[in-house]
C-alpha beads as a LAMMPS data file, in Angstrom:
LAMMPS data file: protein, C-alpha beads

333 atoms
332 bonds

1 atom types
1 bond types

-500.0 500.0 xlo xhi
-500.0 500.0 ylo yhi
-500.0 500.0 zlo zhi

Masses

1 110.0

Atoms # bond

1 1 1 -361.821 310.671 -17.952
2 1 1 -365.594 310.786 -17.809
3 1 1 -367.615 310.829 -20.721
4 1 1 -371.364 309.730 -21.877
5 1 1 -371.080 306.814 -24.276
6 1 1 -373.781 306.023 -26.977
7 1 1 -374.115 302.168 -26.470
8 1 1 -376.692 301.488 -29.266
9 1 1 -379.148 302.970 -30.715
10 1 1 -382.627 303.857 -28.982
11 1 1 -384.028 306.412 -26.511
12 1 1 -382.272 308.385 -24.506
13 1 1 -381.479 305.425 -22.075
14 1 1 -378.699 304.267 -23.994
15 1 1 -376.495 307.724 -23.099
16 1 1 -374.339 306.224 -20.321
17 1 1 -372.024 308.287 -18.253
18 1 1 -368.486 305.860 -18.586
19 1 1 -364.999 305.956 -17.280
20 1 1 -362.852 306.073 -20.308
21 1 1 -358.736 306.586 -21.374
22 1 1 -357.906 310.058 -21.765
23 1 1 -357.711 310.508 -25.998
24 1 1 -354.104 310.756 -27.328
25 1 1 -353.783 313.483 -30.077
26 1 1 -354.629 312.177 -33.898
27 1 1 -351.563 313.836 -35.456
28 1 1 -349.435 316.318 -34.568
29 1 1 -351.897 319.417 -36.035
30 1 1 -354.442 318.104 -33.112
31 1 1 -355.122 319.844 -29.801
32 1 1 -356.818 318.001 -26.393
33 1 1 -359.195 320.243 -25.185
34 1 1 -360.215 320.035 -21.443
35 1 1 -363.915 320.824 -22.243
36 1 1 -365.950 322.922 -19.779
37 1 1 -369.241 322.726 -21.816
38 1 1 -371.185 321.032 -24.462
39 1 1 -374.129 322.337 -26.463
40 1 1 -377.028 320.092 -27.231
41 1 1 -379.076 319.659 -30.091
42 1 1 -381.433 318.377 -31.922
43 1 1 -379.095 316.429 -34.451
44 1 1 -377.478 314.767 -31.345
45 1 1 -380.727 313.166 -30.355
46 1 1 -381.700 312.244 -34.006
47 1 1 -378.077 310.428 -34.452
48 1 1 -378.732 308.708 -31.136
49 1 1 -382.512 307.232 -32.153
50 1 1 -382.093 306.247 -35.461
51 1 1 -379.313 303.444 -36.589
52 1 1 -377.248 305.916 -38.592
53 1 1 -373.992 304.642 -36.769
54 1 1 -372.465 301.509 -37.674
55 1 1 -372.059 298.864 -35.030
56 1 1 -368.401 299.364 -35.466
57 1 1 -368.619 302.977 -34.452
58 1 1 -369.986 301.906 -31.312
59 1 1 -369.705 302.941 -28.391
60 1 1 -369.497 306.473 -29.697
61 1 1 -369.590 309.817 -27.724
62 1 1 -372.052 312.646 -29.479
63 1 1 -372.091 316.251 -28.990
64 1 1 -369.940 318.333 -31.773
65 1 1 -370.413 321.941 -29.976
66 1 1 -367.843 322.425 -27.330
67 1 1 -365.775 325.006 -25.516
68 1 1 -362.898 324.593 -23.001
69 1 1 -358.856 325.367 -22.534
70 1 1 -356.509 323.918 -24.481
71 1 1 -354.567 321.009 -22.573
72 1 1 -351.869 319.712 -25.059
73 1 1 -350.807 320.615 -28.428
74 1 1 -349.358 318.453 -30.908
75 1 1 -345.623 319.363 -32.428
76 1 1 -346.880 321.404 -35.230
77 1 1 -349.467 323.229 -33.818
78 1 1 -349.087 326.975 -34.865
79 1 1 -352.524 328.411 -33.446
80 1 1 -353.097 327.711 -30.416
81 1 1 -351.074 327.187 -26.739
82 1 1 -351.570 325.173 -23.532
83 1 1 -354.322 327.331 -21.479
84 1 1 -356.044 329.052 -24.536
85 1 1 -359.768 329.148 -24.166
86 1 1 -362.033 328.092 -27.093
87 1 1 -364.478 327.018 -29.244
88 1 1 -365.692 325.102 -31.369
89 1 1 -368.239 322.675 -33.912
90 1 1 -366.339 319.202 -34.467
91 1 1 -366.823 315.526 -33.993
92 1 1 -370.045 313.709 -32.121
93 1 1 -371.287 312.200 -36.020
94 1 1 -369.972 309.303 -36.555
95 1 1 -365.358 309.218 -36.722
96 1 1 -364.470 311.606 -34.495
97 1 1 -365.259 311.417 -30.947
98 1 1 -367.971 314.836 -29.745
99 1 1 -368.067 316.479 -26.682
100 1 1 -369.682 314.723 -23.841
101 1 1 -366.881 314.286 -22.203
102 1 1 -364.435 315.987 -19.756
103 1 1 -361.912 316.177 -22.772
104 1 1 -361.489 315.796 -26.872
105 1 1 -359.102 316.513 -29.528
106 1 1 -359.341 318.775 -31.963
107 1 1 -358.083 320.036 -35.594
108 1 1 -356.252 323.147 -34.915
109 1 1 -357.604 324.643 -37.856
110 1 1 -361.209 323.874 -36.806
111 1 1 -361.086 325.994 -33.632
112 1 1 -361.787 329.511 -32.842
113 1 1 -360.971 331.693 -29.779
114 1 1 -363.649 331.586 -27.660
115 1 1 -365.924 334.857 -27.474
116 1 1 -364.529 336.785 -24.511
117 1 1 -367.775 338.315 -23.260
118 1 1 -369.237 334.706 -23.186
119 1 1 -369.071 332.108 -20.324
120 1 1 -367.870 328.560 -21.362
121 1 1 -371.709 327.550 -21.175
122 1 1 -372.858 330.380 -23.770
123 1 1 -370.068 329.755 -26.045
124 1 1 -370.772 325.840 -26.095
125 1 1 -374.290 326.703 -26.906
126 1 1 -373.360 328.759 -30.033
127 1 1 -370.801 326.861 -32.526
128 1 1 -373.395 324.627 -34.735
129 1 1 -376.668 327.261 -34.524
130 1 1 -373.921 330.203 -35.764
131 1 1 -372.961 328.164 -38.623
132 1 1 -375.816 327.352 -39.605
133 1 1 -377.723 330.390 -39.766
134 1 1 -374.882 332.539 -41.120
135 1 1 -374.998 329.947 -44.370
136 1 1 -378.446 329.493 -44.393
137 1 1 -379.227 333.446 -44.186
138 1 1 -375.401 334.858 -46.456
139 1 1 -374.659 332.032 -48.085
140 1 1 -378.110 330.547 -49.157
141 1 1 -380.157 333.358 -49.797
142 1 1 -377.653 335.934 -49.666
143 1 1 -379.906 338.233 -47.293
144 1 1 -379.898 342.173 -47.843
145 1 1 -380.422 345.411 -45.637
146 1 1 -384.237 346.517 -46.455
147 1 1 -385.424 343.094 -47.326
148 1 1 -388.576 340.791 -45.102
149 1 1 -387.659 337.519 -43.733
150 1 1 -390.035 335.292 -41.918
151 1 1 -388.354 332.875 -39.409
152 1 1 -389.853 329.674 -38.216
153 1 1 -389.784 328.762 -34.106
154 1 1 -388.090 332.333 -33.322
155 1 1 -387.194 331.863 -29.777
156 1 1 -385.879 328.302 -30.878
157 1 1 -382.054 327.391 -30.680
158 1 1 -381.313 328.435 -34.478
159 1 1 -384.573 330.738 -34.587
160 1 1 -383.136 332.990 -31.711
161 1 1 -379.963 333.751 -33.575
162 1 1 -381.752 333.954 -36.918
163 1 1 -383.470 337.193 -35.886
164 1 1 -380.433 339.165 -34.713
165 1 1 -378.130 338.002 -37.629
166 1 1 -380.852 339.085 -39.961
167 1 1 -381.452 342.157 -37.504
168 1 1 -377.493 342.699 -37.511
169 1 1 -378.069 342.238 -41.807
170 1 1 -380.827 345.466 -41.560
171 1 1 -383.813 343.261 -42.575
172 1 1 -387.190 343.326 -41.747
173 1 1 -387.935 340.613 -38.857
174 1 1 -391.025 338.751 -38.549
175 1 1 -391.187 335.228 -36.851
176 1 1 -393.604 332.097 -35.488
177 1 1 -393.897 331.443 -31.911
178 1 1 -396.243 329.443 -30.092
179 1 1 -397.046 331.233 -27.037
180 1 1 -396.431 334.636 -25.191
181 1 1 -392.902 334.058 -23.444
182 1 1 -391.551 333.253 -26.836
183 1 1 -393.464 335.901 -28.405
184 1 1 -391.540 338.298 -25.869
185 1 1 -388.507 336.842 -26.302
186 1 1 -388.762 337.229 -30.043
187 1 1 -389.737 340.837 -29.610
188 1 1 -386.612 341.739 -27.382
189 1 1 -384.343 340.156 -29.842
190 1 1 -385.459 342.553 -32.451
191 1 1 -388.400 340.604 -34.181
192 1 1 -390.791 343.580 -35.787
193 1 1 -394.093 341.331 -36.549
194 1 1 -394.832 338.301 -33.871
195 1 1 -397.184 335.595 -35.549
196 1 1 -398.442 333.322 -32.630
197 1 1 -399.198 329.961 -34.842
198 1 1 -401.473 328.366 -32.532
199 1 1 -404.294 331.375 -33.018
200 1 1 -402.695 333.407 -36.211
201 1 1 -402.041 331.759 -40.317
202 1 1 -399.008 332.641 -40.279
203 1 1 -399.333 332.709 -44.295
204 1 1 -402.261 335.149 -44.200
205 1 1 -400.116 337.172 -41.285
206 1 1 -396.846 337.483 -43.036
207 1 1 -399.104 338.739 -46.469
208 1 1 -400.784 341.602 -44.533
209 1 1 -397.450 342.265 -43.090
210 1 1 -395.943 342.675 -46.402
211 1 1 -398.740 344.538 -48.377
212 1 1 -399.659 341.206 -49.911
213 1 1 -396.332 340.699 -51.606
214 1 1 -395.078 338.354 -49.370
215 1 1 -391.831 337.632 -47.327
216 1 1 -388.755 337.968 -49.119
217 1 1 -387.295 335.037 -47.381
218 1 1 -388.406 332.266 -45.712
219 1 1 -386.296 330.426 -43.052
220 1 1 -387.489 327.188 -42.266
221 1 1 -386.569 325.542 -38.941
222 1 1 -389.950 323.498 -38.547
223 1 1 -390.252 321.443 -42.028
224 1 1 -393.505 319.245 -43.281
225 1 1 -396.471 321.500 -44.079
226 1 1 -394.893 324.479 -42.282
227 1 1 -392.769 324.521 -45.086
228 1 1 -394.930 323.993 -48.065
229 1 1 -397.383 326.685 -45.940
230 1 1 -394.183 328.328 -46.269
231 1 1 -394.204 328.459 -50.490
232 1 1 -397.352 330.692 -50.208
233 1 1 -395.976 333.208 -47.929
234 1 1 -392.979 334.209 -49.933
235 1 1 -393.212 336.489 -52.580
236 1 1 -392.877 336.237 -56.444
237 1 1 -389.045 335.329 -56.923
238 1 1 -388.543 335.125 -52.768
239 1 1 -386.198 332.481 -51.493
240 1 1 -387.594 330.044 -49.097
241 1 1 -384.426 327.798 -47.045
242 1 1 -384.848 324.752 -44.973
243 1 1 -382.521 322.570 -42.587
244 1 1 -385.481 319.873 -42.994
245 1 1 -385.578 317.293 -45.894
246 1 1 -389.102 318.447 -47.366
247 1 1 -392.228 316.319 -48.275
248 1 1 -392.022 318.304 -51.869
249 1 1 -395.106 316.941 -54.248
250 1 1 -395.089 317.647 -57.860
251 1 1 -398.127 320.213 -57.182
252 1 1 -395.605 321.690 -54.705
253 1 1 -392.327 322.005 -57.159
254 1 1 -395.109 323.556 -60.200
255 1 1 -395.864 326.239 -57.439
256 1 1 -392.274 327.130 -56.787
257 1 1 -392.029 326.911 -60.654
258 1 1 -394.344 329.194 -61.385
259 1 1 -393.393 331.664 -58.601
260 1 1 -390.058 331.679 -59.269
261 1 1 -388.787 330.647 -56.123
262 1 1 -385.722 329.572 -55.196
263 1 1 -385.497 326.284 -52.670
264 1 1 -382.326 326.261 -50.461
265 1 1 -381.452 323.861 -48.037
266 1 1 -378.763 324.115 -45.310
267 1 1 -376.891 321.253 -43.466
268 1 1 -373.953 322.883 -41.704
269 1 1 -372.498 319.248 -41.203
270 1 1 -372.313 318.742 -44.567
271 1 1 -368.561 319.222 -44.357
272 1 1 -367.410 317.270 -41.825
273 1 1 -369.541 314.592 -43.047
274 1 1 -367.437 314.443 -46.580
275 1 1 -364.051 315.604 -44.827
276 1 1 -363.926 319.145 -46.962
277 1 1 -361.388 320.486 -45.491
278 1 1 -361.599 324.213 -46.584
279 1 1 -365.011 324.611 -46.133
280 1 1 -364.443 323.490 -42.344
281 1 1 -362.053 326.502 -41.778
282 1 1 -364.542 328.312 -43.516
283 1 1 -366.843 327.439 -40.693
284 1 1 -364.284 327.933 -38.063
285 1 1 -363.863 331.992 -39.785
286 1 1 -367.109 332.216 -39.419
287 1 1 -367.011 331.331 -35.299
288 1 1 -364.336 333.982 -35.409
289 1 1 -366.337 336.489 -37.096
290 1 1 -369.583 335.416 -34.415
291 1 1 -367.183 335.814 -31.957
292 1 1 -366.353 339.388 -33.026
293 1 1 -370.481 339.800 -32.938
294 1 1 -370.405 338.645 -29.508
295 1 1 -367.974 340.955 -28.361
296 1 1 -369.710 344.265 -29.676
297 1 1 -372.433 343.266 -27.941
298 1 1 -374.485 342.578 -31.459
299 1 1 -374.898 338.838 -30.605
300 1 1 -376.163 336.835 -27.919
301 1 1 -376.997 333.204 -26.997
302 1 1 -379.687 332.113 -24.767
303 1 1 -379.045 329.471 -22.502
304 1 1 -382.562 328.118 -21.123
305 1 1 -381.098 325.587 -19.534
306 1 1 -377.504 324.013 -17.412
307 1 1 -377.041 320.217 -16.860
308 1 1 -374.383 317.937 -15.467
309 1 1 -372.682 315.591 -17.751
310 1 1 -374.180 313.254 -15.735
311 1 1 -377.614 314.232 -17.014
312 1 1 -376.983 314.115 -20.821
313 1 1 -380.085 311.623 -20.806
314 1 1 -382.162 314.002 -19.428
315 1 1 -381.054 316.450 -21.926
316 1 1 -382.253 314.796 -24.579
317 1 1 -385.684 313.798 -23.305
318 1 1 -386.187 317.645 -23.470
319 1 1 -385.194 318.588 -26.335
320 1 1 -387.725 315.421 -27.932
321 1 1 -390.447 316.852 -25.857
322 1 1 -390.281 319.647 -27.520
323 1 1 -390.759 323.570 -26.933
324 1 1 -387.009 324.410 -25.926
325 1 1 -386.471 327.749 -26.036
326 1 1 -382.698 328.839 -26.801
327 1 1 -380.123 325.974 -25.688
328 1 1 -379.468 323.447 -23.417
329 1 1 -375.994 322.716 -22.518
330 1 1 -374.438 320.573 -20.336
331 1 1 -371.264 321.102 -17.689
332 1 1 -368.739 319.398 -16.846
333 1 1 -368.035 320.577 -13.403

Bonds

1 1 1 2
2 1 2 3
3 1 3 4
4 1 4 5
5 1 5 6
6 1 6 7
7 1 7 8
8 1 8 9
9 1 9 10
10 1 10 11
11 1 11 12
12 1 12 13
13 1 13 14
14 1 14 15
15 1 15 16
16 1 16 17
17 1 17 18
18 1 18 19
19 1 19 20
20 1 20 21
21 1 21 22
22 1 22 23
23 1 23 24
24 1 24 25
25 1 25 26
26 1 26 27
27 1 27 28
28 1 28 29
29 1 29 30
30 1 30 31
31 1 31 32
32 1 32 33
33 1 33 34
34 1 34 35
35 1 35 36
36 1 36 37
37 1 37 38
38 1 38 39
39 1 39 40
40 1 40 41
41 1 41 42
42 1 42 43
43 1 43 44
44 1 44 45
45 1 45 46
46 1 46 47
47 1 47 48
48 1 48 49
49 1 49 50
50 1 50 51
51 1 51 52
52 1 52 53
53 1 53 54
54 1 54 55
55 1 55 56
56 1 56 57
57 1 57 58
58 1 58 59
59 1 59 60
60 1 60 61
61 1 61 62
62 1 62 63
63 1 63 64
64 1 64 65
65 1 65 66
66 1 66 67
67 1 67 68
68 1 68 69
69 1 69 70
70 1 70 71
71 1 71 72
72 1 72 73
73 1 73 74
74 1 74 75
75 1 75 76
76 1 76 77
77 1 77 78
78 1 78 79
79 1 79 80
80 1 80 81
81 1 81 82
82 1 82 83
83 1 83 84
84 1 84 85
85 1 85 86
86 1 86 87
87 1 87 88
88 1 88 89
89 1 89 90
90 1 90 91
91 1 91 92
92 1 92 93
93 1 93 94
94 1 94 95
95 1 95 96
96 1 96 97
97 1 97 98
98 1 98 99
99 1 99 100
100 1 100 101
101 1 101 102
102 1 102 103
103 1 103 104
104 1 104 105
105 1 105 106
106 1 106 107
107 1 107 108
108 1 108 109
109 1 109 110
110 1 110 111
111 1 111 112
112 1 112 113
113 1 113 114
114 1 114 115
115 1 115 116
116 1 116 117
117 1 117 118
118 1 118 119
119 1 119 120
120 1 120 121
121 1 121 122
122 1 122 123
123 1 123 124
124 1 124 125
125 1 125 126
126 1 126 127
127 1 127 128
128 1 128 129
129 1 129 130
130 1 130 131
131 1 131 132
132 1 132 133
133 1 133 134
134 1 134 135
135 1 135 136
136 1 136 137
137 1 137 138
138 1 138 139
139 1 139 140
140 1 140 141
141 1 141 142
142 1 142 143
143 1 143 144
144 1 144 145
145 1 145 146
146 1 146 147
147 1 147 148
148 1 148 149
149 1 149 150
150 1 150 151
151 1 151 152
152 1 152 153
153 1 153 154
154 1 154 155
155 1 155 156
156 1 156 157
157 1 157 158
158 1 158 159
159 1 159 160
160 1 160 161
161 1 161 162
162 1 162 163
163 1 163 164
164 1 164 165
165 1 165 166
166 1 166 167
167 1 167 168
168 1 168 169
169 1 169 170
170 1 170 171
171 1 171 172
172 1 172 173
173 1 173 174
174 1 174 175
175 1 175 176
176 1 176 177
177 1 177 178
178 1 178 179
179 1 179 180
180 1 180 181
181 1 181 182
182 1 182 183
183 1 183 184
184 1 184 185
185 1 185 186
186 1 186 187
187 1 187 188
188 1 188 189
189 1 189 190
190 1 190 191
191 1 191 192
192 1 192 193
193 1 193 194
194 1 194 195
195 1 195 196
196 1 196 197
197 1 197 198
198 1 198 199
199 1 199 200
200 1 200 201
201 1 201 202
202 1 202 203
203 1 203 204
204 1 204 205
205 1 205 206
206 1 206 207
207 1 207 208
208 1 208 209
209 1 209 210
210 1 210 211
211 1 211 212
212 1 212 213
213 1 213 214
214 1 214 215
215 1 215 216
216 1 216 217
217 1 217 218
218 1 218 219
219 1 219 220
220 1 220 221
221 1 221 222
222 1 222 223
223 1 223 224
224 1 224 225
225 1 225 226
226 1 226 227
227 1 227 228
228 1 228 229
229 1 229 230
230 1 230 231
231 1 231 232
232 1 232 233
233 1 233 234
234 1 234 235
235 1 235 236
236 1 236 237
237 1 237 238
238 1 238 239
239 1 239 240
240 1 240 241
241 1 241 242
242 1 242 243
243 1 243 244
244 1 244 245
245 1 245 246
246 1 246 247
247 1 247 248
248 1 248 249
249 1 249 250
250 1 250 251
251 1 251 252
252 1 252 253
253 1 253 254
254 1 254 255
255 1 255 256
256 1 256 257
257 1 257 258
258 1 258 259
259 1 259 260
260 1 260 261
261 1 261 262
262 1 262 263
263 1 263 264
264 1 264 265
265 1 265 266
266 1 266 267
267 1 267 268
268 1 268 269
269 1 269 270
270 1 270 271
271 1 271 272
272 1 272 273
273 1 273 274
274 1 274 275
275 1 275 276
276 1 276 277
277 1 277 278
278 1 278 279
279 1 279 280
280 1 280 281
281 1 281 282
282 1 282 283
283 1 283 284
284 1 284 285
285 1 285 286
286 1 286 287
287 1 287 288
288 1 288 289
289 1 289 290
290 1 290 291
291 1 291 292
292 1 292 293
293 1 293 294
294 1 294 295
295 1 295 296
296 1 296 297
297 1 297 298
298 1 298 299
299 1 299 300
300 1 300 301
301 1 301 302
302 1 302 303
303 1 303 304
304 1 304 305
305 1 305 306
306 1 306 307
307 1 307 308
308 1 308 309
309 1 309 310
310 1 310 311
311 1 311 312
312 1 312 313
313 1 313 314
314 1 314 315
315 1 315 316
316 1 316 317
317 1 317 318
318 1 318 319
319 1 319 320
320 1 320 321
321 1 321 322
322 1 322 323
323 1 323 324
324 1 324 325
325 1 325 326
326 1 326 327
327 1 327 328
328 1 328 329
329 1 329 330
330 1 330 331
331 1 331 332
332 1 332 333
């Protein structure tokens, strides 16, 4: 089969498109997906830069969003059958293989159906952003009908589904863009107050939007001094949540102190990284339940852009230049 090795660590050069044996099931609870798609992101190109695989990992393929039709199914495989199309968030960090490739194997229990009103493409662009925004937003901060959130980058990959989860929730919407297509898409998606960063403070926005009380929440996508920006534009006793390790000062923790907020952080790969097993199907019933989403029409994914395998490189250079809006994902046809 074909699939885009990681040869060493560096820039995006070292994402080689390789002939490779076909992967034989891990145990006989694994399916072998024939993948149609994989969803990019911004973890995959921070894995590939840094040295956070060991030489004896390597090569390694990355990608851990996927969707495709089942292929095989190992001998006690209850949940799935040959020709089953789905999805899912697994592999591409360090011992399993990911999904830039033309096939994988996966934990049975760590797959969902895919959405039906989705195309492979939209579905492979979903698993890791859905997952992490339903934590962040439910599990994190535990987000309520009536309250104000303020999301960071709102037409970004996790920003975009941010605002209709918290939409879907019955909060109060308001988000950071950098420039009037995002500011539209934003809007559309059911954003109520558009901050433009570039011209606006969005600390001094959000307060005016609020009465001065500031933002219940604060989802933080961006990290560095958007997020300590981002302890002044909560309110007393607000919750402020980050998928960024943050450059927290002692100045900075007496302010949360003494505002009573609370500091969340969310790393949806948190689980696979410590092999937690039933917080991984927790993950997968919460594909199932963004599936359900999906199919109401109450969720959708943007896909900004469609790439060969070929291209994964290419991919990747994007995504470091910065700006995406939605997903990239690439194909396998």
């Amino acid at each position: 089969m074909r699939a885009i090795l990681m040869t060493s660590a560096g820039s995006a050069d070292v994402l080689q498109l390789r002939e490779i044996p076909l992967p034989q099931l891990p145990s006989a609870r694994h399916i072998r997906v024939k993948l149609a798609a994989a969803g990019i992101n911004p973890l995959d190109t921070k894995l590939r830069s840094k040295a956070i695989y060991h030489p004896d990992k390597l090569p390694a393929i990355l990608g851990c969003d996927g969707a495709g039709v089942v292929e095989a199914v190992g001998s006690d495989v209850s949940r799935f059958n040959a020709g089953d199309a789905v999805y899912f968030c697994n592999g591409g960090i360090g011992d399993e293989p990911g999904c830039y490739a033309e096939y994988t194997t996966v934990h049975e229990d760590h797959v969902a159906a895919k959405p039906g009103k989705f195309s492979m493409a939209e579905s492979a662009a979903l698993p890791l952003v859905a997952i992490t925004v339903w934590e962040a937003l439910l599990d994190r901060v535990s987000l309520k009908a009536g309250q104000t959130i303020l999301i960071h980058a709102g037409a970004g990959g996790v920003g975009h589904i941010a605002i209709q989860l918290a939409r879907h929730l019955g909060a109060r919407v308001a988000v950071t863009v950098s420039d009037e297509h995002k500011a539209a898409i934003a809007k559309e998606l059911g954003a109520e107050k558009i901050i433009q960063y570039r011209q606006q403070d969005f600390v001094a926005e959000t307060l005016a939007w609020t009465g001065g009380k500031g933002a219940d929440v604060v989802f933080d996508t961006v990290g560095g001094d958007t997020y300590l920006r981002s302890l002044h534009a909560a309110c007393i006793y607000g919750k402020v949540v980050s998928l960024l390790s943050t450059p927290l000062s002692l100045a900075d923790t007496q302010l949360a102190r003494l505002r009573n907020l609370s500091l969340c952080y969310e790393m949806m790969v948190t689980p696979q990284l410590n092999n937690l097993h039933a917080q991984r199907v927790r993950q997968r019933n919460i594909l199932e339940q963004a599936a359900a989403l999906v199919d109401t029409g109450k969720l959708r994914v943007l896909v900004s852009k469609q790439l060969p395998l070929s291209e994964a490189a290419q991919a990747h250079q994007l995504i470091e230049n910065g700006g995406v809006t939605g997903k990239i994902v690439l194909t396998m046809d």
